[in-house]
C-alpha positions as CSV (number, residue, x, y, z in Angstrom):
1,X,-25.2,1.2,-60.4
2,X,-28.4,1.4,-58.0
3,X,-30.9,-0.9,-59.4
4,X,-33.8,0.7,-58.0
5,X,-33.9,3.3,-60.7
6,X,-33.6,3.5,-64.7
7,X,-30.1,3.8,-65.8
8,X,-29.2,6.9,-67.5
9,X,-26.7,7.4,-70.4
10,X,-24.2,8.2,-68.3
11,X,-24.6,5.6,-66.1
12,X,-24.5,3.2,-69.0
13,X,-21.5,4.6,-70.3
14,X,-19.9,4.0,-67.2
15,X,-20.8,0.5,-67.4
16,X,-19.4,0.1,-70.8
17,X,-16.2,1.6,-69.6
18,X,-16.0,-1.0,-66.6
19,X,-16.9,-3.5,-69.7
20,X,-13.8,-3.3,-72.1
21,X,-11.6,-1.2,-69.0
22,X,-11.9,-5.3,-67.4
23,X,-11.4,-7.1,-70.4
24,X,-7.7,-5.8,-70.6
25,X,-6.9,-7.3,-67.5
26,X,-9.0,-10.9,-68.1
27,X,-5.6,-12.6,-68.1
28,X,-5.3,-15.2,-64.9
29,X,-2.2,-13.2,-63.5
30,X,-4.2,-10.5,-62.8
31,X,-6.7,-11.8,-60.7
32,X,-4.6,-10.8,-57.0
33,X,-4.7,-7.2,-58.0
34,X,-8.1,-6.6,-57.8
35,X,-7.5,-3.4,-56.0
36,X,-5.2,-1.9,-57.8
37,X,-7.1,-2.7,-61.5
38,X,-9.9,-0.9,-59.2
39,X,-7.9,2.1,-58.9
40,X,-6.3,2.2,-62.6
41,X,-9.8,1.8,-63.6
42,X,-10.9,4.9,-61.4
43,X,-8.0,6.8,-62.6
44,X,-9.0,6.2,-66.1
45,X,-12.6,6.7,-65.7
46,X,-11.9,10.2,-64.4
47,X,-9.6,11.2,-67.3
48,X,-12.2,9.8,-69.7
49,X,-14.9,12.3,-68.5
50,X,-12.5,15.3,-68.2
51,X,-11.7,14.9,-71.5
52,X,-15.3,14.5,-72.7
53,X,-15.6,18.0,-70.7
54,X,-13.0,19.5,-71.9
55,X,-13.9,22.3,-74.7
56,X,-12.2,21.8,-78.1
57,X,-9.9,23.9,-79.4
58,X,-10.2,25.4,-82.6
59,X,-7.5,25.4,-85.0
60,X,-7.1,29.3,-85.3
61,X,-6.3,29.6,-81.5
């Protein structure tokens, strides 16, 4: 996040995500795949928001 401007909510929310995303790998024998927890977390970041965008269905379809 650049810290030369005000975060916005989205932004924050990313933040959050990186937050509890970390927290499930806190355990010790996780700490020599830094990358790859990287790109799990990117790969789950991107889900996330698609299906935030995603338009819900409605139940007569």
């Amino acid at each position: 996040m650049d810290q030369s401007r005000t975060p916005t909510p989205a932004d924050m929310e990313r933040a959050a995500f990186h937050e509890q995303f970390l927290r499930t790998f806190a355990d010790p024998r996780f700490d020599g795949l830094h990358d790859a927890v990287a790109a799990l977390e990117e790969l789950a970041w991107r889900q996330y928001c698609e299906r935030q965008q995603a338009p819900s269905r409605s139940s007569g379809a």
